[in-house]
C-alpha positions as CSV (number, residue, x, y, z in Angstrom):
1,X,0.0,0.0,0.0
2,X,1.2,3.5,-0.8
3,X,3.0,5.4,2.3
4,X,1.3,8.9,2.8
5,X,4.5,9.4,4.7
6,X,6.6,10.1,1.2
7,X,4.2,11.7,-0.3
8,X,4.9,15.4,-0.7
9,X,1.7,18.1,-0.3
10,X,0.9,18.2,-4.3
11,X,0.7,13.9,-4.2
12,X,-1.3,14.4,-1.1
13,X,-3.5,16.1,-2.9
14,X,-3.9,14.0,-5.9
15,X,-4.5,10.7,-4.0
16,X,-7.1,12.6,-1.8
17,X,-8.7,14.1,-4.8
18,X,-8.3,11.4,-7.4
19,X,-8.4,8.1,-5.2
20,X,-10.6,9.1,-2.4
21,X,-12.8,11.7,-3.9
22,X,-12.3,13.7,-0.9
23,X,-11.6,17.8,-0.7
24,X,-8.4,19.5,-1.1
25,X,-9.4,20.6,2.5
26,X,-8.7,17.0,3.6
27,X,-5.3,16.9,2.0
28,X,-4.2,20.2,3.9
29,X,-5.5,18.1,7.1
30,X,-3.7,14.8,6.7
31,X,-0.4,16.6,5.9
32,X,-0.8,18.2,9.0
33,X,-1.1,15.6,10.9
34,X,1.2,13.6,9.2
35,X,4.1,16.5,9.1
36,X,3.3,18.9,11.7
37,X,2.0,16.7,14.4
38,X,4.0,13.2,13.8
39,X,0.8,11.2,13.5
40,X,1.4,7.3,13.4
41,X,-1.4,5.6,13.0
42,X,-5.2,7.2,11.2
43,X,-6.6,6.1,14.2
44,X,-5.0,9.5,16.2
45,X,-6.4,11.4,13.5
46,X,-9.3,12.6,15.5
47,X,-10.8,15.5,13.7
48,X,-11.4,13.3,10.7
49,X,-14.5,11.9,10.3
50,X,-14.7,7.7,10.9
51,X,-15.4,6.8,7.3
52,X,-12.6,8.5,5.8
53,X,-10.1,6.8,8.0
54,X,-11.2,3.5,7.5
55,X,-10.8,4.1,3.9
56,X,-7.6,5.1,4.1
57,X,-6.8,1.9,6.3
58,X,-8.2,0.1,3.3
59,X,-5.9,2.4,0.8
60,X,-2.4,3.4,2.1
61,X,-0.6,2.8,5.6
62,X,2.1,5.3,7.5
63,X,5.1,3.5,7.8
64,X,6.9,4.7,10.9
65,X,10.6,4.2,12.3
66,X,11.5,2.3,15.6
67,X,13.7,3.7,17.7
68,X,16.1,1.0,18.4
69,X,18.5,2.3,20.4
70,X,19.3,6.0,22.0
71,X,22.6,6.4,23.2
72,X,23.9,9.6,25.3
73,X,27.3,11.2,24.9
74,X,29.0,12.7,27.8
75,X,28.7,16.0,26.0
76,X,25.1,15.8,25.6
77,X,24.8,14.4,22.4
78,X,22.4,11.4,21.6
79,X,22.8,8.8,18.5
80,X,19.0,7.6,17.6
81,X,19.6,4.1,16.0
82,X,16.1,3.7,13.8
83,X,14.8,0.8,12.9
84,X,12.7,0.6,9.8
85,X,9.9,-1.6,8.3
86,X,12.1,-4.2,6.6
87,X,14.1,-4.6,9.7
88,X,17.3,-2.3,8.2
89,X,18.7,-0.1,11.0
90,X,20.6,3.1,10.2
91,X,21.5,6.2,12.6
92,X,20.6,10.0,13.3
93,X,22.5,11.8,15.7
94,X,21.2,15.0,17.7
95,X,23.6,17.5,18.6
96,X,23.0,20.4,21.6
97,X,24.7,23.6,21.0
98,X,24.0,26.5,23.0
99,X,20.6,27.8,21.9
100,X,20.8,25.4,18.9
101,X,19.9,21.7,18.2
102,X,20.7,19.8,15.4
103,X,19.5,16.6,13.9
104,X,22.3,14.6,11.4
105,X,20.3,12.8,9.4
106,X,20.8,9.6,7.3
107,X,19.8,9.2,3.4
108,X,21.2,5.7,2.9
109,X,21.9,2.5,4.7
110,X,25.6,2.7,4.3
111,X,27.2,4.4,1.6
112,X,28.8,2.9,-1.8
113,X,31.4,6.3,-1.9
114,X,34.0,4.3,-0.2
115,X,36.0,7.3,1.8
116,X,38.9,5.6,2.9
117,X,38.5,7.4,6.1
118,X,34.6,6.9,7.2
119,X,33.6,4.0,9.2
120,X,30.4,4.1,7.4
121,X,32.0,3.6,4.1
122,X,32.8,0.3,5.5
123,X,29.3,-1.0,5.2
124,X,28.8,-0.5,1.3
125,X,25.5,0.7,0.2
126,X,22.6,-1.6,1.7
127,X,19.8,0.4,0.1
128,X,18.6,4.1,-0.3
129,X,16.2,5.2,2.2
130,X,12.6,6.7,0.6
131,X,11.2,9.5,1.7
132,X,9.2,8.7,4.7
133,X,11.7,7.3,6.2
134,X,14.1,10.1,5.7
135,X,11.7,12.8,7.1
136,X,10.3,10.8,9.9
137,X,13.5,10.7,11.9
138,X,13.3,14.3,12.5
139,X,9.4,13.2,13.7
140,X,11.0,10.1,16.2
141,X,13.8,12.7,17.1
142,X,11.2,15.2,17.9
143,X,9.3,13.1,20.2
144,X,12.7,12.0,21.9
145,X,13.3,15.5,22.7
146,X,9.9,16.6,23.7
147,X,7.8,19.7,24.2
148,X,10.9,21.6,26.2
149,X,13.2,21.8,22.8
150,X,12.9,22.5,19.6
151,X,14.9,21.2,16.8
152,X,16.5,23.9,14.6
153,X,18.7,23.2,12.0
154,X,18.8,19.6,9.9
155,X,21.7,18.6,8.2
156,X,21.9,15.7,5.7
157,X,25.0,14.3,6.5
158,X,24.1,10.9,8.4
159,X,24.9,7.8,6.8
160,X,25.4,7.7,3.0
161,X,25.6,10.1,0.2
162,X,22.5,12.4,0.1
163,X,23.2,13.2,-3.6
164,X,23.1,9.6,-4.6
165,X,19.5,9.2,-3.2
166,X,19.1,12.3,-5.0
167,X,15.1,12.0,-5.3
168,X,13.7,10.9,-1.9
169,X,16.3,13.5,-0.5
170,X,14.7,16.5,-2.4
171,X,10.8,15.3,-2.0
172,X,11.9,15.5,1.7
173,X,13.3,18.9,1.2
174,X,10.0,20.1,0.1
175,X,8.1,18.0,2.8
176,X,10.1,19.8,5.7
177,X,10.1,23.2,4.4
178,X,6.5,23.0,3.9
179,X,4.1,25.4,6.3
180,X,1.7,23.3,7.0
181,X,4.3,20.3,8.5
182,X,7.2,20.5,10.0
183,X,7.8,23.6,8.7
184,X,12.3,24.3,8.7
185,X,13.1,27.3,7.3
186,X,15.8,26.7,4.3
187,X,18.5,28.6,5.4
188,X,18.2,25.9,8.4
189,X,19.0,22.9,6.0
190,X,22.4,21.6,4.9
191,X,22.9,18.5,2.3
192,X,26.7,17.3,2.2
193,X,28.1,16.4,-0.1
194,X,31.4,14.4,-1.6
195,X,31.3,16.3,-4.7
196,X,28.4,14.4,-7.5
197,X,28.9,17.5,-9.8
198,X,26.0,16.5,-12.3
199,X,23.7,16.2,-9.4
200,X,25.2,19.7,-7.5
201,X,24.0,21.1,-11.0
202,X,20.7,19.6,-11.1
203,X,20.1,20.6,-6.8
204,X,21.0,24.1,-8.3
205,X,17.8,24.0,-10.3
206,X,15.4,22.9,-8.1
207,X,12.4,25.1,-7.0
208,X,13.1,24.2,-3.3
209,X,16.8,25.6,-2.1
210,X,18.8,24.7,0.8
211,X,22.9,25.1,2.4
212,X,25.8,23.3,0.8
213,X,28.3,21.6,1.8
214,X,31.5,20.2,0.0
215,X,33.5,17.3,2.2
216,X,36.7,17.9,0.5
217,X,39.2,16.8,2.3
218,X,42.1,17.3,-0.2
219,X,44.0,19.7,-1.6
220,X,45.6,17.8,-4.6
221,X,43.8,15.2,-7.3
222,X,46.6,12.9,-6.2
223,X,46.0,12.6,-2.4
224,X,41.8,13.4,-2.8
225,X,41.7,10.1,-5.1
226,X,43.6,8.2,-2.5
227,X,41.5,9.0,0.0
228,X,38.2,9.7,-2.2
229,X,38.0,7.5,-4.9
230,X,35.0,9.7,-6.5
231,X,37.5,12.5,-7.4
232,X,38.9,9.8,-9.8
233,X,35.6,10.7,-11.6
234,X,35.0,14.3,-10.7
235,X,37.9,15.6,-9.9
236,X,39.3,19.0,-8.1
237,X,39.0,21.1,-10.9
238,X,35.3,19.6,-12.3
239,X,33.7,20.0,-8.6
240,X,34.9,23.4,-7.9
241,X,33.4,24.6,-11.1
242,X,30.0,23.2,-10.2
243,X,30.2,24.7,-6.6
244,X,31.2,28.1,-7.9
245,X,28.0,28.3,-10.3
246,X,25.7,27.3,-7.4
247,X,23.2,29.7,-7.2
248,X,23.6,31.1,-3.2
249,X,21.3,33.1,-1.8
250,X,22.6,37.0,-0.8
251,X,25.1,36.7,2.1
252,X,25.1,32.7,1.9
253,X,28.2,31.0,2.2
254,X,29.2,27.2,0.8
255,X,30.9,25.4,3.5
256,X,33.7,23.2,2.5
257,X,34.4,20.3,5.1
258,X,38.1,19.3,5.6
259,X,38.7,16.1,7.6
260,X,42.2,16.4,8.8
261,X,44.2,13.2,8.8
262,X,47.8,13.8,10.6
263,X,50.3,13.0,7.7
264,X,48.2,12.7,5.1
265,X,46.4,16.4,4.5
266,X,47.2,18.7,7.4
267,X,50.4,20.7,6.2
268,X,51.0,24.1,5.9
269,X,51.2,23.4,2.0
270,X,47.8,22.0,2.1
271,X,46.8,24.8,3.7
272,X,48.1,27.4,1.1
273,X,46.9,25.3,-1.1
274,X,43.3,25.1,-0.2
275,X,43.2,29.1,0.2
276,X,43.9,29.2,-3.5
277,X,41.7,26.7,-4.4
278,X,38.9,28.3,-3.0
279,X,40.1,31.7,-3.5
280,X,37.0,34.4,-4.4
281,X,34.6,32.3,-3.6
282,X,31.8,32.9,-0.7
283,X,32.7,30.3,1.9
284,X,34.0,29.0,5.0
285,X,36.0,26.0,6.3
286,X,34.9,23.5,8.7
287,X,38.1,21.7,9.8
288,X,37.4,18.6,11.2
289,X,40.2,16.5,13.4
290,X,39.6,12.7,12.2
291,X,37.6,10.6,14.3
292,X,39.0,7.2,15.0
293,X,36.7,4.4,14.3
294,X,38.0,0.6,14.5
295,X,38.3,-0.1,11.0
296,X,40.9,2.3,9.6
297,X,44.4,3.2,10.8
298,X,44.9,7.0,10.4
299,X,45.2,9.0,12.9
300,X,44.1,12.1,14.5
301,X,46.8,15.5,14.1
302,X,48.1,16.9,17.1
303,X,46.0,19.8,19.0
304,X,49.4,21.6,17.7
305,X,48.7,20.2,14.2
306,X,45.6,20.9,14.1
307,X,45.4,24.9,15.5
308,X,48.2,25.2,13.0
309,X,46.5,24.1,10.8
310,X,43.2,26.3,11.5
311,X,45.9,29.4,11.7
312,X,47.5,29.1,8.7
313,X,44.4,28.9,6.6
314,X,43.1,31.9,8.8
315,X,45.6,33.9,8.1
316,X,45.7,33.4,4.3
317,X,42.2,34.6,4.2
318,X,39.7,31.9,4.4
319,X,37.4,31.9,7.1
320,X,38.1,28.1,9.2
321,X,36.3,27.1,12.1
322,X,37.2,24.0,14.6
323,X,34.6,21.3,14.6
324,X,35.2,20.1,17.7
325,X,34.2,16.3,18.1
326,X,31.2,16.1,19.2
327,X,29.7,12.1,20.3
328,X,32.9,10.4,19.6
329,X,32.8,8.1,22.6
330,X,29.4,6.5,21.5
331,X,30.3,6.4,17.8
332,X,28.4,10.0,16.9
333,X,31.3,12.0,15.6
334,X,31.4,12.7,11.8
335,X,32.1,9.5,10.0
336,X,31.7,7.0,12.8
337,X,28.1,6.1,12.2
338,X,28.4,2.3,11.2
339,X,25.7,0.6,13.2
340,X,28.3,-0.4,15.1
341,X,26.2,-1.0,18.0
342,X,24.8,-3.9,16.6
343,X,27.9,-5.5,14.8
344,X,25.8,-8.8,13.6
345,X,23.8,-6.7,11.4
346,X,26.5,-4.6,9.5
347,X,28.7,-6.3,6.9
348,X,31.9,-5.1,6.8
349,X,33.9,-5.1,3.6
350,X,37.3,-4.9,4.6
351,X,39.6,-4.9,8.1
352,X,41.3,-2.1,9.4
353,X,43.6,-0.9,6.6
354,X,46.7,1.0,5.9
355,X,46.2,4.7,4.5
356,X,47.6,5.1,1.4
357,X,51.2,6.5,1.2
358,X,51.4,10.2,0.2
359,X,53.9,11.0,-2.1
């Protein structure tokens, strides 16, 4: 049966009008209850009428995640494993800071990008996540936190590669900027990326907009391909094209993730080298120490590394901010979500593994 949960607010409409005979009126109020108010079952529906909910029992379901698992960081961060339907389990991590709280949220069962340096990478791809599933863990995450918080910015950069699931992850867009659900403001919303330049292009042209972000993590084609075997496909050059001629809205900036790995990407070089790289172009720098995870062998820089490191890009003009780890001893932190909580139920493709040398 067909799960009003993916449906956006025009295919509401359409299966109320066309399927049910029912009024637009009764689209508006499913998708409020759906979106706004987290509704799992037609039964809480209570404002609409008897007959029309049996009919949608008969017609459609709303599938609905089970929270597995909520683990708490001692830094006040929680990791949400969600269980879906078909019994896959994937992760969304909530992050407190200050006045704001973030959801990370996941577009894939594992990932088929194959970062050398990402523990989910480790999993392969298991499948894409549709649409419901994707927006309902903001509603599971919502009802973790409850009335006292609100959740305000969303990020897509969970498990997997939000470009490669590239439809469910822009009917979600429109679901979650809608007014009538959940209602996120866009300048709230991030998708990641690891640089899919035909799909950058195409996000560029959608109707619904949204923040960008660039993991890349490399300075050179040599060391990006090592460590990103994508760039072997779109390379430096072809993916910082496609992020200059994304359309930003006035004073928005395209943030460009760096994972530092000590040896491997953190030298003063690379750091003159990424200021030209993205020289002229409205951004900023997330530099983010690597995250050790079991199943790869780099290892974090220094705290003298890394703040020289931050400096040095600083001072040659970019604007570089410190993500300091947040979740890393439950398995939170950026590019540690691998199920790992449940190891039987996560096939891992290789052992921990050398990083490639660097000429």
């Amino acid at each position: 049966m067909l799960d009003l949960r993916s449906l956006t607010h025009a295919e509401l409409e359409d299966f109320v009008q066309a399927t049910l005979g029912a009024s637009r009126f009764r689209a508006d109020q499913l998708f409020r209850w759906i979106h706004a108010r987290g509704a799992t079952s037609f039964e809480a529906m209570t404002d609409v009428s008897l007959p029309l909910r049996e009919e949608l029992g008969r017609r459609a379901r709303l599938e609905t995640l089970a929270v597995d698992t909520v683990q708490t960081s001692s830094d006040g961060t929680r990791k949400l494993r969600l269980r879906a339907g078909d019994g896959s389990l994937f992760e969304s991590v909530l992050i407190p800071d200050g006045d704001k709280l973030t959801l990370c949220i996941s577009s894939q069962v594992g990932c088929a990008i194959d970062c050398d340096f990402c523990a989910t990478a480790k999993m392969g791809l298991v499948r894409n996540l549709t649409t419901g599933e994707i927006v309902d863990q903001v509603y599971r995450a919502r009802e973790i936190v409850g009335a006292s918080r609100r959740i305000t910015n969303l990020v897509y950069m969970g498990m997997g590669e939000p470009l490669h699931n590239y439809r469910e992850v822009v009917r979600s867009l429109r679901i979650l900027v809608d007014e009538l659900g959940a209602n996120f403001s866009h300048r709230r919303i991030t998708i990641s990326t690891a640089g899919l330049v035909p799909a950058i292009e195409k996000l560029g042209r959608e109707d619904v907009s949204c923040n960008l972000a660039i993991s890349l993590n490399a300075t050179t084609d040599e060391v990006r391909t090592r460590i990103m075997p994508i760039n072997g496909k779109w390379n430096l050059e072809k993916l910082l094209q496609a992020v200059r001629a994304y359309p930003l809205e006035r004073r928005r900036r395209v943030t460009f993730e760096y994972v530092l790995l000590a040896g491997v990407n953190d030298s003063p070089a690379d750091a003159a080298r990424l200021s030209r790289l993205l020289k002229g172009m409205p951004c900023k720098v997330n530099v983010i120490p690597w995250n050790p995870h079991p199943l790869s062998s780099y290892q974090r820089p220094s705290p003298e590394a890394i703040e020289r490191f931050q400096n040095e890009v600083k001072r040659l003009g970019l604007p570089a901010y410190l993500r300091t780890p947040r979740g890393d001893d439950i398995d939170a932190a950026c590019g540690q979500l691998a199920n790992r909580g449940a190891p039987e139920l996560v096939e891992i493709r290789g052992a921990r593994r050398t990083p490639p040398p660097v000429a």
